[in-house]
C-alpha positions in Angstrom: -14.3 -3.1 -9.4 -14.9 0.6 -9.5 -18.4 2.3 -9.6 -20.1 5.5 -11.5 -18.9 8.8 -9.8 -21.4 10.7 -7.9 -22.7 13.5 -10.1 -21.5 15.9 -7.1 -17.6 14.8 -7.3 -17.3 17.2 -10.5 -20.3 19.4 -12.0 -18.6 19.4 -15.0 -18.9 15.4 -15.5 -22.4 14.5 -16.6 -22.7 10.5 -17.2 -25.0 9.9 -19.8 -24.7 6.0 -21.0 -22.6 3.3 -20.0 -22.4 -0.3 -21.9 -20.3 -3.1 -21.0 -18.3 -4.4 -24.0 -16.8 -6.8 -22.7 -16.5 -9.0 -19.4 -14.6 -12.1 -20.4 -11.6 -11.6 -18.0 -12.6 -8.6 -16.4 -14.9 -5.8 -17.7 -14.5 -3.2 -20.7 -16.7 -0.9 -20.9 -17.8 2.0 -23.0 -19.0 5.3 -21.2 -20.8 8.1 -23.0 -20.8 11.7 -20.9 -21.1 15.5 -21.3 -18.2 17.1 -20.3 -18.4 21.6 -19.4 -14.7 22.5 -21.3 -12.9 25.6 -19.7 -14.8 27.7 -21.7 -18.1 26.9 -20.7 -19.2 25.3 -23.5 -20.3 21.4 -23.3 -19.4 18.5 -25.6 -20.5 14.9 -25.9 -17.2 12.5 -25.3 -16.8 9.2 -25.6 -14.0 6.9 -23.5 -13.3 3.1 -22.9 -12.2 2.1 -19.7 -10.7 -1.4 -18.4 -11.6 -2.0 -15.0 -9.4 -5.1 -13.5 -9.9 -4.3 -9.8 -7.3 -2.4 -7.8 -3.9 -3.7 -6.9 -0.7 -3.5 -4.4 2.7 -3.9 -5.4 5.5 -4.2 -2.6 9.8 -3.0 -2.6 11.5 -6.0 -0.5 14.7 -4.1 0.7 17.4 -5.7 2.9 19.1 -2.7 4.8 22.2 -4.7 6.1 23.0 -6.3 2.8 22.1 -3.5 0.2 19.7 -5.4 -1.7 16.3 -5.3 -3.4 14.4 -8.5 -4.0 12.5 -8.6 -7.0 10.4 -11.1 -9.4 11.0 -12.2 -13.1 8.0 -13.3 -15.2 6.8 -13.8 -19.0 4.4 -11.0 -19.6 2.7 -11.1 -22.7 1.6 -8.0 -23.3 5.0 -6.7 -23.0 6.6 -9.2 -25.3 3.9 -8.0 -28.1 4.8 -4.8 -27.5 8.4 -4.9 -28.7 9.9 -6.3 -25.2 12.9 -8.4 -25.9 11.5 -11.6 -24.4 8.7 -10.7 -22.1 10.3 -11.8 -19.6 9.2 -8.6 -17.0 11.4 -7.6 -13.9 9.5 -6.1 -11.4 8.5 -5.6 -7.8 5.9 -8.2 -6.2 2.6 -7.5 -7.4 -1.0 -8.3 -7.3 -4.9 -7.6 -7.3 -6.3 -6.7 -4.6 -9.4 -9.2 -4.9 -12.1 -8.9 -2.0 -8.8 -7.9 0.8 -7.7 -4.4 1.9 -4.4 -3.5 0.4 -1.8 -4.3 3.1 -3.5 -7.6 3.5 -3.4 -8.6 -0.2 0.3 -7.6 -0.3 1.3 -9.7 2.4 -0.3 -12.0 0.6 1.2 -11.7 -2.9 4.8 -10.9 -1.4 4.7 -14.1 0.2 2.9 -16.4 -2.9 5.7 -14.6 -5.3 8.9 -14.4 -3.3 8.3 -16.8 0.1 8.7 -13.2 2.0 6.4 -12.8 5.3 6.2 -9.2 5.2 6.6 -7.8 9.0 6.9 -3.9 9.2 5.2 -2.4 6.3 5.5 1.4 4.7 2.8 3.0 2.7 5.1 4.6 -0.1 1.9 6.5 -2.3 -1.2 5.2 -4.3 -0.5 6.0 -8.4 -2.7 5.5 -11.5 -0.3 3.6 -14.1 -2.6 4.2 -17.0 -5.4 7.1 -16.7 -6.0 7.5 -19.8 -7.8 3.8 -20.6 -7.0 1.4 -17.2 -9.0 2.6 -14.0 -6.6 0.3 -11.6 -5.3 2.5 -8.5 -2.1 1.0 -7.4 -0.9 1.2 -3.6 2.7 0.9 -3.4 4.7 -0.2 -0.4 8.0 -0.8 0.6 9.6 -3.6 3.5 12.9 -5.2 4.6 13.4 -8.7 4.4 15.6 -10.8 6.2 17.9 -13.6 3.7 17.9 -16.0 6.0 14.3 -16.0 6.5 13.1 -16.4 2.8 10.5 -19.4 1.6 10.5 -20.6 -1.7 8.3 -18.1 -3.6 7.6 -18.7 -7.2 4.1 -18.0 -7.7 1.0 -20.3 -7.5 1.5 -23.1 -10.3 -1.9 -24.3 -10.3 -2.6 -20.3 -11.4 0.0 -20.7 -14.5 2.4 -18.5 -12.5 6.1 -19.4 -12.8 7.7 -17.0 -11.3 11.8 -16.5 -10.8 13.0 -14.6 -7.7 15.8 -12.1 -8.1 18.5 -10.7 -5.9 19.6 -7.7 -6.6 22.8 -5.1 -5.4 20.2 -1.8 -5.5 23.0 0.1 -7.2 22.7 -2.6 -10.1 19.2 -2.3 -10.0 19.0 1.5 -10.4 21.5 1.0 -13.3 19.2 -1.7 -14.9 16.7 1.0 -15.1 19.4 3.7 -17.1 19.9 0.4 -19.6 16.3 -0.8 -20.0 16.5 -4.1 -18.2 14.1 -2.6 -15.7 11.2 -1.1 -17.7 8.2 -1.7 -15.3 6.3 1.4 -13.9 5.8 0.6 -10.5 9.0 -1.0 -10.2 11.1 2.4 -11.1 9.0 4.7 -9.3 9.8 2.2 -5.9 13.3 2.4 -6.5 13.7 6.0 -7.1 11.9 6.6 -4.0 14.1 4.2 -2.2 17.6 6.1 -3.8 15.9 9.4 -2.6 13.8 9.6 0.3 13.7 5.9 1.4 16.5 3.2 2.5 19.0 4.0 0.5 19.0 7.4 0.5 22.4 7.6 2.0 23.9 5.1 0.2 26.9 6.3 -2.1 28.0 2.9 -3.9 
């Protein structure tokens, strides 16, 4: 969970009030501070923030065979949202919990797709929402071997039922151009895989 900024991070950021609005799942809060604008003059603002922890998310590339290995799961704040079924294709993903990042990766990659991650790249650390969501996501990338994968599928005694998927990468770069790739993280891994990462060289 994150904690107030240190008044000496940005002078212009004075943190007046905080109240927590909710905590059921994990914690909403409402934060009252004086913010200096560009023109010097100061105002009294008012923002909501959803702190759910930090997370890791993980591209499982197989070099030889040209493929990506990804998850498919119902996400319901998708499907309210006007996706077709909420069910979500995405990279493997989780909180970080009380691990460091590579550690809780290694974790979720293996709970989600049976993957034992060896060699592991730090890709970049992104906020996915910074206007309401304070989650910093660290984003990684790692080859897998076929012949080596477990079973995968989530921990059921967690509600997770979760469907590993196999894809060619060229089909899953054109699943992003028709929308059956919509997920954030999931795009940004692949794009950085067409152009500075695995398959940067690949012309098919």
């Amino acid at each position: 969970m994150t904690s107030l900024p240190s008044p000496s991070r940005n002078p212009r950021v004075r943190v007046t009030d905080v109240e927590v609005l909710s905590s059921a799942w994990y914690v909403l809060r409402r934060t009252t501070f004086d913010y200096r604008h560009g023109d010097g003059r100061w105002s009294t603002e008012q923002r909501e923030t959803y702190d759910r922890g930090n997370g890791a998310t993980v591209l499982l590339y197989d070099p030889v065979g040209g493929t990506v290995l990804l998850t498919r799961q119902f996400r319901y704040p998708v499907y309210v949202n006007d996706h077709p079924d909420g069910m979500f294709l995405e990279t493997a993903a989780g909180l970080l919990d009380a691990d460091d990042a590579e550690t809780a990766i290694r974790r979720e990659a293996q709970e989600e797709t049976g993957v034992r991650i060896g060699e592991l790249e730090h890709v970049f650390d992104v906020y996915t929402s910074p206007g309401s969501v304070t989650e910093r996501l660290h984003c990684y990338a790692a080859p897998y071997d076929p012949a080596d994968r477990g079973e995968g599928g989530g921990i059921a005694e967690e509600g997770e039922d979760i469907e590993v998927i196999e894809l060619r990468f060229a089909e899953a770069l054109k699943m992003i151009e028709t929308g059956e790739i919509a997920d954030a993280k999931t795009i940004m891994l692949l794009q950085w895989a067409a152009l500075r990462g695995p398959f940067r060289d690949a012309t098919d």
